[in-house]
ZAGU-295652 format. One record per residue (C-alpha): residue number from 1; residue in one letter; x, y, z. Coordinates in pm, 1 decimal, decimal comma. Layout:
N
<site><num>NUM</num><residu>a</residu><east>X</east><north>Y</north><up>Z</up></site>
...
This chain:
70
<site><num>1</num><residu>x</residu><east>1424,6</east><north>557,9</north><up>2927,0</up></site>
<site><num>2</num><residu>x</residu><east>1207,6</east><north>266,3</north><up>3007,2</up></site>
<site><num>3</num><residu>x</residu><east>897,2</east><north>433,2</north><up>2886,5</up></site>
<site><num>4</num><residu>x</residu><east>1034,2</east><north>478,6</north><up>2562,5</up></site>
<site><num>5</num><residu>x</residu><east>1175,8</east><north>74,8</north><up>2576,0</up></site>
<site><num>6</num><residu>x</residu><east>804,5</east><north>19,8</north><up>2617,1</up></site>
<site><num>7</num><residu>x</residu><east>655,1</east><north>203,6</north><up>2361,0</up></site>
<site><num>8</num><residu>x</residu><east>922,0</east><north>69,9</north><up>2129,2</up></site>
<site><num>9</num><residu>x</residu><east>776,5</east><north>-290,8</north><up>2266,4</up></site>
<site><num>10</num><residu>x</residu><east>436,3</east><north>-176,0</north><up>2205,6</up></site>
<site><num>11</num><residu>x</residu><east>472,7</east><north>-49,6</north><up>1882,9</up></site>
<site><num>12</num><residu>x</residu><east>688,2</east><north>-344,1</north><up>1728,6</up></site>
<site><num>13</num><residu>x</residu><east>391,9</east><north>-574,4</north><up>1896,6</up></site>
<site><num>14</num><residu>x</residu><east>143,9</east><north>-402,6</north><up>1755,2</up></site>
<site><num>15</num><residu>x</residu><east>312,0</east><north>-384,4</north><up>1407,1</up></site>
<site><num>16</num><residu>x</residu><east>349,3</east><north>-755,5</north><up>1408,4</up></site>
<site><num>17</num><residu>x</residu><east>-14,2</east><north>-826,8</north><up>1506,0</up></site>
<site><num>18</num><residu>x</residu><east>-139,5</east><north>-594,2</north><up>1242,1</up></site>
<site><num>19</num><residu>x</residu><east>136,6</east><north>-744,8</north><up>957,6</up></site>
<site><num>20</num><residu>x</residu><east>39,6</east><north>-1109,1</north><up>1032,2</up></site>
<site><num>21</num><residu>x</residu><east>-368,1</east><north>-1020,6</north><up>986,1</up></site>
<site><num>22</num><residu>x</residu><east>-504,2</east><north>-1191,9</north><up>646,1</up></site>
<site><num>23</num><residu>x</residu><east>-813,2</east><north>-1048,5</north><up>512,5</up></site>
<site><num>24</num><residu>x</residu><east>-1000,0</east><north>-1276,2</north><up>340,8</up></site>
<site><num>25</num><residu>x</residu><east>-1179,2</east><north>-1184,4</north><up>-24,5</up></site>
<site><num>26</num><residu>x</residu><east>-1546,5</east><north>-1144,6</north><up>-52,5</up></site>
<site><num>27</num><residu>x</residu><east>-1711,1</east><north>-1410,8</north><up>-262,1</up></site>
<site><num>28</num><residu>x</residu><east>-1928,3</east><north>-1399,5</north><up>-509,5</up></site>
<site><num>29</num><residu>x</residu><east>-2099,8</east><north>-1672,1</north><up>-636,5</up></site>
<site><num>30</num><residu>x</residu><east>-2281,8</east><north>-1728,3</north><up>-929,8</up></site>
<site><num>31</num><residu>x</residu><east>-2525,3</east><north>-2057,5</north><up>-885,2</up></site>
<site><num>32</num><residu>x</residu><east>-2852,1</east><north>-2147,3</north><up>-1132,8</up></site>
<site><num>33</num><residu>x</residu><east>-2872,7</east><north>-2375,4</north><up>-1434,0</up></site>
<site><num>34</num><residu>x</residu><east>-2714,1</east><north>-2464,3</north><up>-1774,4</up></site>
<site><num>35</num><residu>x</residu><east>-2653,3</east><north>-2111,3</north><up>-1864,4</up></site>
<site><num>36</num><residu>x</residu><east>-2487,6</east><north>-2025,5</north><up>-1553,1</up></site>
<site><num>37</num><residu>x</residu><east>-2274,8</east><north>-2330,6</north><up>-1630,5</up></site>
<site><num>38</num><residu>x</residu><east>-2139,5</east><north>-2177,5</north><up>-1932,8</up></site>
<site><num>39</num><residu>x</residu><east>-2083,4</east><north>-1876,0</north><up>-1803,2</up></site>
<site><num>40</num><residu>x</residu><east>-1743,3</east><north>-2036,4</north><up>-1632,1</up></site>
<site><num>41</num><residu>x</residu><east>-1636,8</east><north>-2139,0</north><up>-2030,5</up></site>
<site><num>42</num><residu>x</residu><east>-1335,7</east><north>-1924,6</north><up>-2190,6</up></site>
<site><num>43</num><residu>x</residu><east>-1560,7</east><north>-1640,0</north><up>-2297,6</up></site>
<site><num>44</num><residu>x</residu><east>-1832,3</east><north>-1664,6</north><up>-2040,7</up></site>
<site><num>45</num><residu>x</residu><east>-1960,9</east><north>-1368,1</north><up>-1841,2</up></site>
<site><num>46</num><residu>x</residu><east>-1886,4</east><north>-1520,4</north><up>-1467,4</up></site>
<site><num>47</num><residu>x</residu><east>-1470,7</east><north>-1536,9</north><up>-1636,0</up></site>
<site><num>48</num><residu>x</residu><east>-1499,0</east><north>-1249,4</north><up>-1757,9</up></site>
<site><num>49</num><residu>x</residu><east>-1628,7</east><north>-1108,5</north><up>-1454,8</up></site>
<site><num>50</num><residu>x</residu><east>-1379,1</east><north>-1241,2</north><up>-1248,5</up></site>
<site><num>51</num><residu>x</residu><east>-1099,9</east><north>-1101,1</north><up>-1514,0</up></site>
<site><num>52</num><residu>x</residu><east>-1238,4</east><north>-777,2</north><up>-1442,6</up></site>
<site><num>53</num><residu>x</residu><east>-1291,3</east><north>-794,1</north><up>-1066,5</up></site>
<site><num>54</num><residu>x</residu><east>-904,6</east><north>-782,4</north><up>-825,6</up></site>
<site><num>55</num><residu>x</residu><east>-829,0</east><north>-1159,2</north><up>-720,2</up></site>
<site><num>56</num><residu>x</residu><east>-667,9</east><north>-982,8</north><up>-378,6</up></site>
<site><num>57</num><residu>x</residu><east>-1084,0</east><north>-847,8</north><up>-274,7</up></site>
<site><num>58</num><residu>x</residu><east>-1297,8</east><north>-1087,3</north><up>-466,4</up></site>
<site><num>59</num><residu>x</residu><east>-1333,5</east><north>-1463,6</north><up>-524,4</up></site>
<site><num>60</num><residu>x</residu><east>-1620,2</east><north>-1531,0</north><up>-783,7</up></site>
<site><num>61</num><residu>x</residu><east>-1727,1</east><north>-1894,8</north><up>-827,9</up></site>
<site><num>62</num><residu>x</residu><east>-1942,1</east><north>-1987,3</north><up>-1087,9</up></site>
<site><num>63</num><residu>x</residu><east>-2170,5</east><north>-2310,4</north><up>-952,0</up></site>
<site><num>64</num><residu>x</residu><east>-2372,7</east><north>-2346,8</north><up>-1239,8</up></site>
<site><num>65</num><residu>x</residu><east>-2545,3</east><north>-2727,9</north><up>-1303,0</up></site>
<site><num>66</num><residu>x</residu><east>-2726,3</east><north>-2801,1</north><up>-1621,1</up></site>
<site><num>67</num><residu>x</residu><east>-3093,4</east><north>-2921,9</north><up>-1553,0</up></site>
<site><num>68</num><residu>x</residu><east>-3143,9</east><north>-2725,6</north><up>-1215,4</up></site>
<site><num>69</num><residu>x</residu><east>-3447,9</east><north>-2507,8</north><up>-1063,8</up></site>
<site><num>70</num><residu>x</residu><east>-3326,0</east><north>-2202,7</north><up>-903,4</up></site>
């Protein structure tokens, strides 16, 4: 009887450990010049990519700044 009180403890513990986990999403980040910068507008191709992509596995920033050297 008490090894099966155990395993119930066990079990429950290990339920709650593995219930309380977060997995953070990848990230993908988009980062060059002007063009990069308006990929982030309404239509752009970094939103759309996003759109496309599940929010839950993937976080895509777009860090585009007009004027920059990549």
């Amino acid at each position: 009887m008490k090894t099966i009180i155990k395993t119930g403890i066990l079990l429950s513990f290990c339920l709650i450990v593995l219930t309380s986990m977060t997995f953070k999403p990848k990230r993908i980040i988009f980062f060059g010049d002007s063009i990069t910068q308006q990929g982030v507008s309404k239509n752009g191709y970094v939103t759309l990519i996003k759109k496309s992509l599940d929010s839950a596995k993937y976080d895509v920033i777009g860090a585009g700044i007009g004027g920059n050297k990549v």
